[in-house]
N, C-alpha and C positions, 0 to 999 in steps of 0.2 A: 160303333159301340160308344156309347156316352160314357166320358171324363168326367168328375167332378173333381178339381182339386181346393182343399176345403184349409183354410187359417183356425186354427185353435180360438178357445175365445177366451174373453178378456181375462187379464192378470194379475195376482197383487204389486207384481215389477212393474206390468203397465201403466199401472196407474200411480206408482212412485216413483216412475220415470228411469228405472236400473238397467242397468245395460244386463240382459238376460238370453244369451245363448245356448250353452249348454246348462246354465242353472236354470234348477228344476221346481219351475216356480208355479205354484198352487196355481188353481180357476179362483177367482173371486165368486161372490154369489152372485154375482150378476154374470158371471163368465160360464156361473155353468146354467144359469137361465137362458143365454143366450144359443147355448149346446143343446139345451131340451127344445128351445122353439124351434133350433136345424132341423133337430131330426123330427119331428113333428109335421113340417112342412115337409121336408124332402117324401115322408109318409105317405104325406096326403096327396102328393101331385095326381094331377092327372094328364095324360095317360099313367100309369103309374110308374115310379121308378122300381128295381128289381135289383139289390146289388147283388153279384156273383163274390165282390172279395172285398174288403176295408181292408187299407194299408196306413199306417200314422206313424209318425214318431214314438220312440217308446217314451218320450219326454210324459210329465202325466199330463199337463195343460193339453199335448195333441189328443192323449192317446184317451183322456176322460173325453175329450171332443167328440172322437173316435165312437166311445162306449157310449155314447145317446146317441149317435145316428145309429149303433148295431140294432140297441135294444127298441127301438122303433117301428123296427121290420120283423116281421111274422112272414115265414120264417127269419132267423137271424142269419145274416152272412159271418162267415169266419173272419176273425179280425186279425190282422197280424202285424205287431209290433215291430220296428226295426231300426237299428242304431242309425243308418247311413239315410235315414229323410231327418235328422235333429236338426234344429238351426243352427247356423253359423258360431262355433266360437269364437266368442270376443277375446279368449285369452285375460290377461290382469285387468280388464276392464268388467269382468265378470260380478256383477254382485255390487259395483260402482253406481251410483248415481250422474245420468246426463248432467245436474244441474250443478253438481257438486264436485270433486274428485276426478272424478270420471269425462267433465266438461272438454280440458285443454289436450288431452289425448287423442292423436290420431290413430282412430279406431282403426283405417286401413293396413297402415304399419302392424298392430301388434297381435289382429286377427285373425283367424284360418282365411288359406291364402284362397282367394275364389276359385284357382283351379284344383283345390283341392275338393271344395264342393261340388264344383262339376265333375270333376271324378267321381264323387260319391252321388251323382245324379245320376250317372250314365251307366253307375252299378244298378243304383236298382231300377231301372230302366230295362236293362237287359234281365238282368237276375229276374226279376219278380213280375215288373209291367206286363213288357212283351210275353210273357209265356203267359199272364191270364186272357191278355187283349186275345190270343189265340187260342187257348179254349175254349171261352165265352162270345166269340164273333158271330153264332149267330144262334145267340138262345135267346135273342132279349133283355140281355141283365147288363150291369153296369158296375162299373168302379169309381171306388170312392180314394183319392188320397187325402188325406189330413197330417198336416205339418206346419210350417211357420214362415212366415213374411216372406223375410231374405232365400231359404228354401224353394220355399213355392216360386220366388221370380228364377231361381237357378236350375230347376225341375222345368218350367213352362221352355225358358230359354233350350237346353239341353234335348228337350221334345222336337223343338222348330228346329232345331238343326240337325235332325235326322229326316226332315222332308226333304222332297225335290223340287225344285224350283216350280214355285205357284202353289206348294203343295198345303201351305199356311193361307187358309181363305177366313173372313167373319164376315158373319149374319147380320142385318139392318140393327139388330137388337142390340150385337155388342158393339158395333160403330155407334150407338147412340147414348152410349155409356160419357157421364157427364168427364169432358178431362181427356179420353181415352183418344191418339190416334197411333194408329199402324205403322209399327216399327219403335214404339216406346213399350217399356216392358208394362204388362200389366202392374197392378195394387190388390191389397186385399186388407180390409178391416177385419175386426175380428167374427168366427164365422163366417163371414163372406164366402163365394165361393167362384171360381173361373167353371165354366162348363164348355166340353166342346164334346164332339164325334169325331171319334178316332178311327183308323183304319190300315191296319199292317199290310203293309204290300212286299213285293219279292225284295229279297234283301235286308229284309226285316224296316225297311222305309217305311215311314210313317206318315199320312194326309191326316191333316186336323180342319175342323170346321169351329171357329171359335162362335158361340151361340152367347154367351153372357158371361160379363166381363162385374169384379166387385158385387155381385147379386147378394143383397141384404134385405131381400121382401122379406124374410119372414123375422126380423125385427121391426117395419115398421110400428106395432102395437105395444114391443117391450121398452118398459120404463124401469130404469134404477133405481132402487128403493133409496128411500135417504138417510140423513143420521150417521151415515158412514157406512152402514148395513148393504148395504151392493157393494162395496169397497173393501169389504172383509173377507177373509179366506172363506171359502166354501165347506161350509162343518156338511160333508157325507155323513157319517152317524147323526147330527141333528136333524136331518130331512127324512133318515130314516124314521125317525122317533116321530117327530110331527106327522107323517104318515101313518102311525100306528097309532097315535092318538087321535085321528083321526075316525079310524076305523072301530074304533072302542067306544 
């Protein structure tokens, strides 16, 4: 059954450099352009994709990410928000700027500790993954996670370490991923997305086929507007409106 686990898109933190874990920071309007061309693409694949279940962070940057790949798909899969995929807290470095403030602090020191996050991976792993991966294993359809950088690498990690030895294989396509080799954690820009085929076996073990690593085709054609206007928070009411005026 196909994995997608998908990075949220871009930020108004991201792009003024803030250290943003659990603060809960807008899509820019290029961040939620980049969430419409996801799910667009993810749409249009062929053969087609079929989610059976969306899972994201309830953060809004995952969970708006979330909300254009559902509305995409005719029909919509159920979408389910959940505290324990959020990123990492930074703790006092929260809402700090890299360049500024925020620079000389050792982020490791003062932020949720990692095995705390792999605890909250291997929760919904169990809780939520493994029980769709097994009602869905053999209708066709697929899962979508949507969450965040550090996340997603502690999610992918916590996956590989419920295989059996050899049980983590990749495809020509994602060894060919620029950067990429076996046994480094993957990356993810924003949107981007890891894809593999998953496969629950006795004991609830896990065989992955990693197929694509960072996959951002369906930005190559998007461009940020300028003037600051891609770099501005995402007005939802104004897009609705220019869509009405549109239609009038």
């Amino acid at each position: 059954m196909k994995l997608l686990l998908i990075r949220h898109g871009e930020t108004v933190d991201n792009v003024a450099s803030i250290w943003a874990g659990v603060r809960d920071s807008a899509l820019t309007s290029h961040g939620a352009l980049q969430a419409s061309h996801l799910g667009a693409a993810l749409s249009a694949r062929s053969p087609p994709l079929s989610p059976a279940h969306v899972f994201s962070s309830d953060l809004q940057r995952a969970a708006k990410t979330a909300q254009a790949c559902v509305s995409s798909f005719d029909p919509q899969p159920p979408h389910t928000k959940l505290v324990v995929l959020r990123e990492r807290d930074f703790g006092p470095l929260e809402g700090k700027s890299f360049r500024g403030e925020g620079a000389t602090t050792d982020a490791e020191a003062v932020a949720e500790p990692r095995e705390a996050m792999r605890a909250r991976a291997d929760a919904f792993i169990t809780e939520h993954l493994i029980p769709a991966l097994k009602t869905h294993a053999k209708d066709g359809t697929c899962i979508l996670v949507v969450s965040h950088g550090i996340m997603l690498a502690t999610l992918f990690t916590a996956l590989t370490m419920r295989a059996p030895r050899g049980g983590v294989t990749y495809t020509p396509s994602a060894l060919s991923t620029e950067g990429f080799v076996p046994g480094v954690l993957p990356w993810w820009g924003n949107t981007a997305y890891l894809e593999c085929e998953v496969r629950v076996e006795e004991g609830d073990k896990l065989r992955l086929e990693v197929d694509k690593i960072n996959e951002m085709g369906h930005l190559a054609n998007v461009r940020k507007a300028g003037g600051g206007i891609g770099n501005a928070t995402y007005d939802e009411k104004q897009t609705k409106m220019d869509m009405f005026l549109k239609k009038a």
